[in-house]
Structures are given as C-alpha cells and as structure tokens.
ZAVEX-791411 format. One record per residue (C-alpha): residue number from 0; chain; x, y, z. Coordinates in Angstrom, 3 decimals. Layout:
N
   resi   chain          x          y          z
    NUM       A          X          Y          Z
...
//
This chain:
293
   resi   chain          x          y          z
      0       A    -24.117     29.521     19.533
      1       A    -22.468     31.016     15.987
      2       A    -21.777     28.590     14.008
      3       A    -18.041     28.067     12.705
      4       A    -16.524     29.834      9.735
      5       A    -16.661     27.480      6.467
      6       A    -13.299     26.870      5.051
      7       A    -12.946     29.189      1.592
      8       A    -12.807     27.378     -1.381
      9       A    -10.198     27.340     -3.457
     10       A    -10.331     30.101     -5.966
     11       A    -11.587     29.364     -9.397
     12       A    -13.570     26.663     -7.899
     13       A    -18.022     26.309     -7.833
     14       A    -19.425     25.674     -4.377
     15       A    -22.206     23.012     -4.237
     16       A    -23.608     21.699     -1.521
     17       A    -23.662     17.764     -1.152
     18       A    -24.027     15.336      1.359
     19       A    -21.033     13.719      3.379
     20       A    -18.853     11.042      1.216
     21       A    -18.817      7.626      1.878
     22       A    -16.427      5.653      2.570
     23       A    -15.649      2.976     -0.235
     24       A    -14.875      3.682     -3.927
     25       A    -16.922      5.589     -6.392
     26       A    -18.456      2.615     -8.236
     27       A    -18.361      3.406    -12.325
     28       A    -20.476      0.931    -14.513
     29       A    -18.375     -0.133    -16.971
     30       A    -18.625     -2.190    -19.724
     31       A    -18.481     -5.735    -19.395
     32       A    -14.813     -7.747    -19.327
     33       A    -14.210    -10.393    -21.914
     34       A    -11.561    -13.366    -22.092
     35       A     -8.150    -12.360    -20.388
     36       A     -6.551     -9.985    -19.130
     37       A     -4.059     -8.615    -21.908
     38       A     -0.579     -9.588    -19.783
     39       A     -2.156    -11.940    -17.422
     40       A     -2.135    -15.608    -17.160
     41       A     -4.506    -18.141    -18.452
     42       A     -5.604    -18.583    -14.694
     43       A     -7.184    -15.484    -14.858
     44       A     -9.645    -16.779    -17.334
     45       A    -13.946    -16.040    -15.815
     46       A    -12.273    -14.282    -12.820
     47       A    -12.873    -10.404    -13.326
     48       A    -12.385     -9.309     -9.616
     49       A     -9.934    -11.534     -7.239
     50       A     -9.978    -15.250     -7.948
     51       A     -9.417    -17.670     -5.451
     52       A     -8.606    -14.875     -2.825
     53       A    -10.646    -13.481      0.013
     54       A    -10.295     -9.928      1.141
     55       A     -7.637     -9.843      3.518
     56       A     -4.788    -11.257      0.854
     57       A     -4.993    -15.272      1.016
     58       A     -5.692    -17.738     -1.716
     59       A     -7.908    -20.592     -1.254
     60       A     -7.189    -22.630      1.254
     61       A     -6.555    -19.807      3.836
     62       A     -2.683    -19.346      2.980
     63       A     -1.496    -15.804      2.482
     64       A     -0.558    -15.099     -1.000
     65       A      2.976    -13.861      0.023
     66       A      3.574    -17.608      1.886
     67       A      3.958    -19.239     -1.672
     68       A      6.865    -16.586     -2.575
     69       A      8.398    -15.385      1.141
     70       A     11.657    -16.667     -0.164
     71       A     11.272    -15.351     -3.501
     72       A     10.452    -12.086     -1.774
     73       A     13.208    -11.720      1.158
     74       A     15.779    -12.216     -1.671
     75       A     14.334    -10.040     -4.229
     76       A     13.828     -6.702     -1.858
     77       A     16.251     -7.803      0.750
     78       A     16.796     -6.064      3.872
     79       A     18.350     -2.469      2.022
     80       A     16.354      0.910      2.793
     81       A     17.980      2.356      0.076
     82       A     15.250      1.742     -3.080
     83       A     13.957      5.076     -3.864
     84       A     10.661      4.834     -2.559
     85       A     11.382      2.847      0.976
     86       A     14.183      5.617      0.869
     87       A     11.367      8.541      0.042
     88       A      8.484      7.066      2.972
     89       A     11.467      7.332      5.361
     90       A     11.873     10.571      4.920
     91       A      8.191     11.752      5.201
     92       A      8.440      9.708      8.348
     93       A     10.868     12.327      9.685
     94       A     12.491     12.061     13.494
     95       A     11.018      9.167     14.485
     96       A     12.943      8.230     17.850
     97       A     11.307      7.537     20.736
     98       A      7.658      7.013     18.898
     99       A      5.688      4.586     18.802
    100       A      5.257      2.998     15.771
    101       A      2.998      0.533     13.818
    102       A      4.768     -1.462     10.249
    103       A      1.332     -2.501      8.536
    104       A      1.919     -5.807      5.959
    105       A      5.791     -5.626      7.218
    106       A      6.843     -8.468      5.410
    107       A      9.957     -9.858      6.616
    108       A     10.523     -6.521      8.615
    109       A     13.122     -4.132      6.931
    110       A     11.373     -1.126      7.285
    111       A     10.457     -1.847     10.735
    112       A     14.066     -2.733     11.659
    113       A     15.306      0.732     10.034
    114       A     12.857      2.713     12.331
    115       A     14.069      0.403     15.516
    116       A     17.320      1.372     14.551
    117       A     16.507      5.052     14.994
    118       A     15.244      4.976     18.194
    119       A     11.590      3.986     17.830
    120       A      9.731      1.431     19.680
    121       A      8.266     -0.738     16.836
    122       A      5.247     -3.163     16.237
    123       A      5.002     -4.940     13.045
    124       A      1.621     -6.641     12.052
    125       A      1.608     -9.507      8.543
    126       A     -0.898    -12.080      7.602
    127       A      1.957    -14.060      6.019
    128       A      3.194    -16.378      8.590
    129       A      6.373    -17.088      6.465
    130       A      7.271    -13.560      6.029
    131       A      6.684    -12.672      9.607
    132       A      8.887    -15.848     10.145
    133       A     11.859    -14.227      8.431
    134       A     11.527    -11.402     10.636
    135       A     11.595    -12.719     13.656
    136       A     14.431    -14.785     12.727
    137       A     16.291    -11.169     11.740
    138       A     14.849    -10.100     15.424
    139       A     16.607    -12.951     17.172
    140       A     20.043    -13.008     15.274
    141       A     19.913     -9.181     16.145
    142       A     17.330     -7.820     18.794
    143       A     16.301     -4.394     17.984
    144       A     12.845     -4.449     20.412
    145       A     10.322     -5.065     17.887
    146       A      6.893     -6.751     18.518
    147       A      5.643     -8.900     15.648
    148       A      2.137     -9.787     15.155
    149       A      0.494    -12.303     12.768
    150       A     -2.787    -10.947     12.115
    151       A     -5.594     -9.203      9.026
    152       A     -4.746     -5.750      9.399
    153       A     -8.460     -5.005      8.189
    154       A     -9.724     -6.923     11.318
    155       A    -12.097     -4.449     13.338
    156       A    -10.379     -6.137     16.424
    157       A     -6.608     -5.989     15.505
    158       A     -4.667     -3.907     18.346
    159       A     -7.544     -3.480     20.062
    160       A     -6.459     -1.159     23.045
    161       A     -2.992      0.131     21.254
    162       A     -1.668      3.177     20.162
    163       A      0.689      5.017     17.933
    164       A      2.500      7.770     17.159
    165       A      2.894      7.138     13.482
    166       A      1.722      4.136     10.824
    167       A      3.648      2.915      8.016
    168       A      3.097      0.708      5.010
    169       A      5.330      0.484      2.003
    170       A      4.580     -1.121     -0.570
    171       A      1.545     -2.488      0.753
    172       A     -1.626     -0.998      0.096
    173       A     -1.872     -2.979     -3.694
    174       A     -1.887     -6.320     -1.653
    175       A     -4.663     -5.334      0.741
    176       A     -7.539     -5.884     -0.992
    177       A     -9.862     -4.162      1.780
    178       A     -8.551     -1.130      1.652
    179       A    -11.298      0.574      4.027
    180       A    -10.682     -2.125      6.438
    181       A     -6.539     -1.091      6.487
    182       A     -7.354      2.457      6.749
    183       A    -10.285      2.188      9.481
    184       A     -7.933      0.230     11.407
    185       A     -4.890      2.967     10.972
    186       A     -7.250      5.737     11.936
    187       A     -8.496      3.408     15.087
    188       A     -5.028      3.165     16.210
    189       A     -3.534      6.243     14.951
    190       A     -3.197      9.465     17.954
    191       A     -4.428     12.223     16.855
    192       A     -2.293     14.191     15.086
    193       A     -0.481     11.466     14.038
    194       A      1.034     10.292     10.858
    195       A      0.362      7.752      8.388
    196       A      3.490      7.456      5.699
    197       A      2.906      4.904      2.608
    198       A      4.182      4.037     -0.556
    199       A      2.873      1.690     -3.049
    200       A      3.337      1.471     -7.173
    201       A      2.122      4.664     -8.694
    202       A     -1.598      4.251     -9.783
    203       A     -0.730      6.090    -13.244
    204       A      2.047      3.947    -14.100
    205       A      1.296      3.235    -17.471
    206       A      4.056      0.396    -17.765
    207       A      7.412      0.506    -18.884
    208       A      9.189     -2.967    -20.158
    209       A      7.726     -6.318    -19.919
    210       A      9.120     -6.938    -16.563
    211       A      7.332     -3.921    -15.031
    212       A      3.848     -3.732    -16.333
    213       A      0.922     -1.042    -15.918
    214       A     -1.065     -0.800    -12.719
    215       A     -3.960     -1.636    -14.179
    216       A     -4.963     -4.796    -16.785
    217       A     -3.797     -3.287    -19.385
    218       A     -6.769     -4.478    -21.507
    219       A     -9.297     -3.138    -19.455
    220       A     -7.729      0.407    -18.857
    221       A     -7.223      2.451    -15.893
    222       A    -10.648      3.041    -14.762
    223       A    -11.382     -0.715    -13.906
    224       A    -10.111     -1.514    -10.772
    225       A     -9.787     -4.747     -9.072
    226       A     -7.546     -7.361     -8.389
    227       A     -5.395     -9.021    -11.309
    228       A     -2.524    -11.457    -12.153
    229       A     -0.213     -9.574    -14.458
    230       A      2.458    -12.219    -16.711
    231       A      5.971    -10.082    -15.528
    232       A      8.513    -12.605    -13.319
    233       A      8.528     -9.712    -10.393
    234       A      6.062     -9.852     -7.715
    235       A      2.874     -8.756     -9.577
    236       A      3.111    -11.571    -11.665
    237       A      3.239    -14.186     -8.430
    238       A      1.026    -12.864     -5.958
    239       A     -0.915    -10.000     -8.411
    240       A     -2.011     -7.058     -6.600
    241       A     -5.260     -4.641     -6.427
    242       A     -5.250     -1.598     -8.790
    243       A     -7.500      1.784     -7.760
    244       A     -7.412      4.897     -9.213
    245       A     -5.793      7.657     -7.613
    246       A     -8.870      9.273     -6.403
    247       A    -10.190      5.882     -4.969
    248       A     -6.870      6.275     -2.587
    249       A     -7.366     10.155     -2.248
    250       A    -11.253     10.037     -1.607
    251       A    -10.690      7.220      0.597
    252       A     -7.863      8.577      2.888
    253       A    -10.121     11.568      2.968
    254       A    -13.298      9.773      4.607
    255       A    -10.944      7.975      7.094
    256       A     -9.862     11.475      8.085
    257       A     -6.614     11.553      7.331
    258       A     -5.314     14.815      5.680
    259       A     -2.567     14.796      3.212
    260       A      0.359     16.639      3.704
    261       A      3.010     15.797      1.766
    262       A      3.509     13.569     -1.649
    263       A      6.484     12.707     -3.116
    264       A      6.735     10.972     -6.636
    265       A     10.565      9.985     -6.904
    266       A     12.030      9.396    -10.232
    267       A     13.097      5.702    -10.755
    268       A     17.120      5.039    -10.871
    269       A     19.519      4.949    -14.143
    270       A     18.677      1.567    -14.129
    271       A     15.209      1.821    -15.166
    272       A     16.383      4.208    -18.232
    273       A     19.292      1.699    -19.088
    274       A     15.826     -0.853    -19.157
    275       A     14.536      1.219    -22.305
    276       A     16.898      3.748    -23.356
    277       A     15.025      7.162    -25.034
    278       A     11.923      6.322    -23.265
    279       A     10.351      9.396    -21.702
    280       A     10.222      9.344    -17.837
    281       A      6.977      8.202    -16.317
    282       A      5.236      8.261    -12.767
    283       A      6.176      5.292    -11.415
    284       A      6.199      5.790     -7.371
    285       A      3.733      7.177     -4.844
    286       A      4.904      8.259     -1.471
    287       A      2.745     10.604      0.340
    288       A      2.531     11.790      4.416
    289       A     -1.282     12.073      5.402
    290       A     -1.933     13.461      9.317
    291       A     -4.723     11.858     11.383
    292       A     -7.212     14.373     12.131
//
C-alpha cells in the first residue's frame, strides 16, 4: 500500500524528524522563585504554583473559587454579549441554530443564553454551584431550553455518552487549572469536524493600569507559568487565575487535535485608552476558532 503524501513544509522552514508531541506543557527549568509575587498578596507567600486549590478550580475545603465572588461576578460582567471579546467568540461561532452546543465553565450562563436565543439547543457545564445557581434562576424567570450541569469539566467521565456540534468557553481557560483535562474532554465530546470557539485574557498582555495587571507574576516574567493571586480589585485579584504561554495553549490544542482556524485579537474599547491616555495599544484579548479533527 503507498504510503500518503507528507504535508510540505512551509517554505523557509528545516525539516527534522522527531517523535510525536505530548500532551502537557513544555516544562522549562527555571530559576528558583523568591518571596512574593510582585502585585500579589501576602497570601501568596511559600506558594509558587496554586495554593490552597486543587486542579479543577476549588480552594480548600472543596468550594469553587468563583462561589466566594458569584455575586461579585454576575454584577461585574452581567448578562451583556456586547464586551469585545464575548462579542468576537460569537462571531467565530458563526450560524449556530439548530446545533448542539456545549458552554464549558458557563458561569451564570450569558453566553449560553445568547446561543439559545439563536436557535441552538444548549448545555452548560460549571463547578461553581452559585454561579450555576444564577443561571438557572435566569432559565426559570425566562426558559430558553438550556440544560445546566454542575460538574469538573476535566472529569474523564463528564458527558459521558453526549455530543456536540460546537464547544465554547469564554473567558475560561485561565480558571481551569487542568487544562489537558478541559481539552481531552472537548475533543471527547466534540463531532468531528466540529468547532471549539474560546476566549480568555491575552497571554502577552503585558499589563496596562493597576486595575488590569500582566498575565503573568509580573516578578517572575512570562515564561513561568502557574497559578497566581494578582493585587487588582477585578477578578484576578479574587479568584487569581493560571497563566501559560501562548505556545503552551497552541502546542496543547495541537495534541488534542484540534486545528486552528481562525484568531482574532480585538482591540480593547476607548475606555481602556481614556484608563492611560498616550499609552501605546497592547494585545490584550485572545479569541481564536480551532476545528476538531
């Protein structure tokens, strides 16, 4: 039997021959972290990776992290679309009516509501039982056919037996801190040829005021990933969140195979430039469309 033509290169580029990635990130030794954070909180103090937390997004005690804020949270991003990166995923999402559709970490369900509204049959999956409490309240007051589920999204046995059409998660990628166990799970539930649409904080965001600091400990640089308690009043400085490079994301989505095909990087509103006036513009969202091979 002949075997199948290899796909070119792209020009300009050396062929070498290697074995098959793994999934995970590249690990990096780096050097060695001292005292805090610069930015984070005195809590942080001895805890270089994700203190008190296990890997699915809960503090100790077995409470999800987003519990302790969900009305914090419901006020602050509210049930509007309209935010330029909710606004960006939902257009890589496309036509979306009559689909089936999974909302992974849905929160208190505004993205999942917006794709009900447009015809698709929706399931949304949180760990945070307040959060998921506030949607199902929204569901009741106004019944739009969506299926809520409490449950770890990294679980090998979540939706065991379902399938979809398309996968979303906005915004929440940074608060997984398993992200090999979210993606396994949206390539075990994803059809084939299906889409997965996200949209977190942009990896490179260098920072911009003190209300909306780096991705990354900014005393420890991009490179070291992890999760961390940054000092801001927003979310990151509530809950924290996981930083990865970009190529942890793009080498991961990669070995789940999931092909990208489309990013977006909107620009942040007039607002943001009223924040600092004369600052040059910086990356600050990433939106991409990846297909399920």
């Amino acid at each position: 039997m002949a075997r199948a033509a290899a796909r070119p290169a792209p020009c300009g580029t050396t062929v070498r021959t290697r074995a098959a990635p793994r999934c995970g990130p590249v690990r990096v030794r780096l050097p060695a972290a001292r005292g805090v954070f610069a930015g984070s909180k005195p809590a942080d103090v001895g805890r270089s990776g994700r203190p008190g937390a296990d890997t699915v997004g809960r503090v100790a005690g077995g409470t999800a992290r987003y519990d302790q804020i969900a009305d914090f949270y419901d006020a602050t991003a509210g049930g509007s679309v309209t935010d330029v990166a909710t606004a960006a995923l939902l257009e890589l999402a496309g036509e979306v009516g009559g689909l089936a559709l999974l909302d992974v970490a849905c929160g208190q369900g505004r993205v999942a509501r917006e794709f009900a509204r447009r015809g698709a049959r929706v399931t949304g999956v949180d760990i945070s039982t307040a959060l998921l409490a506030k949607a199902k309240a929204a569901e009741a007051r106004q019944p739009l056919g969506i299926t809520y589920a409490e449950a770890d999204a990294t679980d090998r046995a979540v939706l065991a037996g379902q399938s979809f059409d398309g996968v979303a998660c906005n915004y929440g990628l940074t608060d997984v801190d398993d992200l090999d166990g979210l993606l396994a799970t949206v390539a075990r539930v994803l059809a084939v040829g299906g889409w997965f649409v996200f949209s977190l904080l942009h990896p490179c965001f260098p920072g911009w005021d003190r209300d909306a600091p780096s991705s990354w400990p900014p005393s420890l640089g991009y490179f070291h990933e992890g999760w961390w308690l940054a000092s801001n009043p927003g979310f990151r400085g509530k809950v924290g969140a996981n930083h990865r490079t970009l190529s942890t994301y793009l080498n991961s989505l990669t070995c789940h195979g999931f092909v990208l095909e489309q990013v977006a990087e909107p620009r942040p509103g007039a607002d943001w430039q009223q924040r600092l006036p004369g600052a040059a513009p910086v990356p600050l969202y990433l939106v991409a469309r990846c297909l399920r091979r």
